[in-house]
N, CA, C and O of each residue as an XYZ file, in Angstrom:
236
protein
N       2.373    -59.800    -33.966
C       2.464    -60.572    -35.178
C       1.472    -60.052    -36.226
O       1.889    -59.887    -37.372
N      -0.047    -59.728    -35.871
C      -0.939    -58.987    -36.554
C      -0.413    -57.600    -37.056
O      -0.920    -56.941    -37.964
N       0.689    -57.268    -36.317
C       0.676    -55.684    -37.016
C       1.602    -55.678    -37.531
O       1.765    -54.606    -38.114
N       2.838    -56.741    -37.726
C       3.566    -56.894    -38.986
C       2.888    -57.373    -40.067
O       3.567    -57.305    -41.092
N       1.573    -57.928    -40.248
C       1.092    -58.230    -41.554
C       0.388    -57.721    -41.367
O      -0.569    -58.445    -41.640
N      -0.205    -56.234    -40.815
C      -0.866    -55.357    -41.107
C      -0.282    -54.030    -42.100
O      -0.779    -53.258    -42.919
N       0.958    -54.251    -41.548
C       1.722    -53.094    -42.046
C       2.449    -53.562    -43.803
O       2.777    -52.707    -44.625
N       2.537    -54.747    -43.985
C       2.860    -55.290    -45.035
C       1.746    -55.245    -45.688
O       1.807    -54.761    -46.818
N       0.649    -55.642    -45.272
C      -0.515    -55.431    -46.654
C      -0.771    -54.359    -46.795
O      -1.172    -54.103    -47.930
N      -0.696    -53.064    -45.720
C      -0.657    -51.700    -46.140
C       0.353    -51.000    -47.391
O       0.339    -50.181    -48.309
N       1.059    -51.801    -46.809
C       2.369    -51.804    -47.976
C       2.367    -52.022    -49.426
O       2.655    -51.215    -50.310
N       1.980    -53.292    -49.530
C       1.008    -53.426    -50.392
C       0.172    -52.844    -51.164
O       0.365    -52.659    -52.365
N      -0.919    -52.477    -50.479
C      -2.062    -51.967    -51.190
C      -1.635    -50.458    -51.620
O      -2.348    -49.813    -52.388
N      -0.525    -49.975    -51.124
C      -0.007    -48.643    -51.165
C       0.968    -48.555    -52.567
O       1.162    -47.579    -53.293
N       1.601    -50.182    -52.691
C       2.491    -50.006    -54.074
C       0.981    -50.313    -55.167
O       0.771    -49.448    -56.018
N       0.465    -50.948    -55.132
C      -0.802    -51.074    -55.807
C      -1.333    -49.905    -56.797
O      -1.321    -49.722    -58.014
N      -1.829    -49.175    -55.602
C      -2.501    -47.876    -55.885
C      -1.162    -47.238    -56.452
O      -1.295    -47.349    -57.671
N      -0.253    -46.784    -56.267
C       0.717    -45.646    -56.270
C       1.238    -45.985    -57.729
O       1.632    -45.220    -58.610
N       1.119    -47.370    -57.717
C       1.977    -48.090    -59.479
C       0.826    -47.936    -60.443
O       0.955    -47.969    -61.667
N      -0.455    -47.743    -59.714
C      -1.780    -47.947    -60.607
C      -1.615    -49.129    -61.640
O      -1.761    -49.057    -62.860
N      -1.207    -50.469    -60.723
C      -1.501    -51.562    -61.230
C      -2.754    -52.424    -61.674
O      -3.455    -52.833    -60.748
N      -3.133    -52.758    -62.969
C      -4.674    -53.327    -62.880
C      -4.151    -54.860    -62.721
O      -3.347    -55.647    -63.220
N      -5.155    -54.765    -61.677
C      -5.706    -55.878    -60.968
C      -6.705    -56.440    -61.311
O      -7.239    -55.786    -62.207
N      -7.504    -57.737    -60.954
C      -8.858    -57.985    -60.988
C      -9.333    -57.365    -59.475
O      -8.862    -56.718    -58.540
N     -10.469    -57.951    -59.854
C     -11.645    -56.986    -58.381
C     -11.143    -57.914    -57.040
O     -11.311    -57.456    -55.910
N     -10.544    -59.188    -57.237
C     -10.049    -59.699    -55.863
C      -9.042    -59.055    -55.511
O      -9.145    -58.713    -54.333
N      -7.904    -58.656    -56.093
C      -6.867    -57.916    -55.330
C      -6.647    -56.721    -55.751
O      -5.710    -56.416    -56.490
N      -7.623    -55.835    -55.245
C      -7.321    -54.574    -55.943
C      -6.729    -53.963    -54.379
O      -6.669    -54.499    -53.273
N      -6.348    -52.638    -54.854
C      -5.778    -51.937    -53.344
C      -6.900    -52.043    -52.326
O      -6.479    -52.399    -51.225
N      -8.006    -51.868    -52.374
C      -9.146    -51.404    -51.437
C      -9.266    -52.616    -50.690
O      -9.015    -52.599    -49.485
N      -9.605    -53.617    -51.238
C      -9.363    -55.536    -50.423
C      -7.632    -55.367    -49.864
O      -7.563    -54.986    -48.696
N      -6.814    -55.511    -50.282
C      -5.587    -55.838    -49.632
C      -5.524    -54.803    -48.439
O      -4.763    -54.984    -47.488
N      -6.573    -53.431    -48.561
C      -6.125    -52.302    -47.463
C      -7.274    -52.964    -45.911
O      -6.946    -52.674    -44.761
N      -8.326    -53.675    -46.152
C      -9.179    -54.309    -45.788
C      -8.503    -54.721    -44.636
O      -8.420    -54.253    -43.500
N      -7.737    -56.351    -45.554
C      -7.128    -57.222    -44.955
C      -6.473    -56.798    -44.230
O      -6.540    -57.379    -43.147
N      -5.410    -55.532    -44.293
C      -4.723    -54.902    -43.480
C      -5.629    -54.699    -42.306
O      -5.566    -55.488    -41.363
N      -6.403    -53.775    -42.299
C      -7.166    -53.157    -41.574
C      -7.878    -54.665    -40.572
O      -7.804    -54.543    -39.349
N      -8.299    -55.531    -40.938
C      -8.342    -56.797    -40.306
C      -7.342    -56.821    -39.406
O      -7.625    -56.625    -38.224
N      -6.261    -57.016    -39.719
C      -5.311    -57.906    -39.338
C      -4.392    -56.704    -38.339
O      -3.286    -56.877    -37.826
N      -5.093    -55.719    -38.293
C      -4.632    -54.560    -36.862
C      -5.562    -55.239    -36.194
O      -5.264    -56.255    -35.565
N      -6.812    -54.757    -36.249
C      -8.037    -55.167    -35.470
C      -7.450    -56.261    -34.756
O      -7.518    -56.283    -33.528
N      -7.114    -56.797    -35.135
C      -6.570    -58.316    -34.405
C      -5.762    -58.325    -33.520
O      -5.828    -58.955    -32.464
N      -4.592    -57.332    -34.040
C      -3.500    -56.994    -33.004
C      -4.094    -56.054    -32.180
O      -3.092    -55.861    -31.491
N      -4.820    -55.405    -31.758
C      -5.938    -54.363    -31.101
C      -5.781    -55.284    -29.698
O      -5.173    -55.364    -28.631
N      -7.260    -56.191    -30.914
C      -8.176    -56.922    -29.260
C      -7.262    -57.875    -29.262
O      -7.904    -58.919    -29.151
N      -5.948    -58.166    -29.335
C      -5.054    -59.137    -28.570
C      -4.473    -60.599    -28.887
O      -3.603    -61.297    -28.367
N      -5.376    -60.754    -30.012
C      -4.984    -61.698    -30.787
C      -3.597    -61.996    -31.447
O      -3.065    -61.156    -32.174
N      -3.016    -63.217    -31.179
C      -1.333    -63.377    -31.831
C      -0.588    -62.912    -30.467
O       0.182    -62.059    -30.908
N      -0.484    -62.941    -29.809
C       0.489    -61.743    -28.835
C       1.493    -62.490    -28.487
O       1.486    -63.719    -28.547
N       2.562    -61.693    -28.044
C       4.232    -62.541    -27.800
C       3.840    -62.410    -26.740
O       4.913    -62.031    -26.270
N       3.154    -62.397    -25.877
C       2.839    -62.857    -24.257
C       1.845    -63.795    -24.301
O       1.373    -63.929    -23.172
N       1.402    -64.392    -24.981
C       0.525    -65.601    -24.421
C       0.535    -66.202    -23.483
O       1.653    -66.678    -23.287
N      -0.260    -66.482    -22.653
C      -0.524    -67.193    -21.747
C       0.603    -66.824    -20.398
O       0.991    -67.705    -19.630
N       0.936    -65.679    -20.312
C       2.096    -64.781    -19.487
C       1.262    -63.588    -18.524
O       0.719    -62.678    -19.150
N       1.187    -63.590    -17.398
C       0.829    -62.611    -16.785
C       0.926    -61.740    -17.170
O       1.841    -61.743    -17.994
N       0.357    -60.608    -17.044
C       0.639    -58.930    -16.916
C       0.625    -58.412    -15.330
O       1.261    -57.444    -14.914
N      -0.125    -59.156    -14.649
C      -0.164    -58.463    -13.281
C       1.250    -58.171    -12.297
O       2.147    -58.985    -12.518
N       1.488    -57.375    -11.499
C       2.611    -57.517    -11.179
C       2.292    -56.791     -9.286
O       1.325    -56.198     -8.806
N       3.455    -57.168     -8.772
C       3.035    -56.854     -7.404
C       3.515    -55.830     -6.921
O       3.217    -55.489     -5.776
């Protein structure tokens, strides 16, 4: 779930920069690439996961 809205704010911050849209200093590309970058991290260490509370072990 983290790395579909990782990949969307990459997305983001990529039409940003590429349109050279002015922004204010809260949403400029470099913050929205951040948030991205957050919101992997997350999907990383496991956070959000479509297995919650589901084993992995197997016999």
């Amino acid at each position: 779930m983290f790395a579909i809205a990782a990949a969307v704010l990459f997305f983001l911050a990529f039409l940003i920069n590429a349109a050279t849209i002015s922004t204010n200093d809260v949403f400029s590309s470099v913050n929205v690439m951040l948030l991205g970058l957050t919101a992997l991290a997350l999907h990383v260490a496991g956070a959000g996961g479509w297995a919650r509370g589901r084993s992995t072990r197997r016999r």
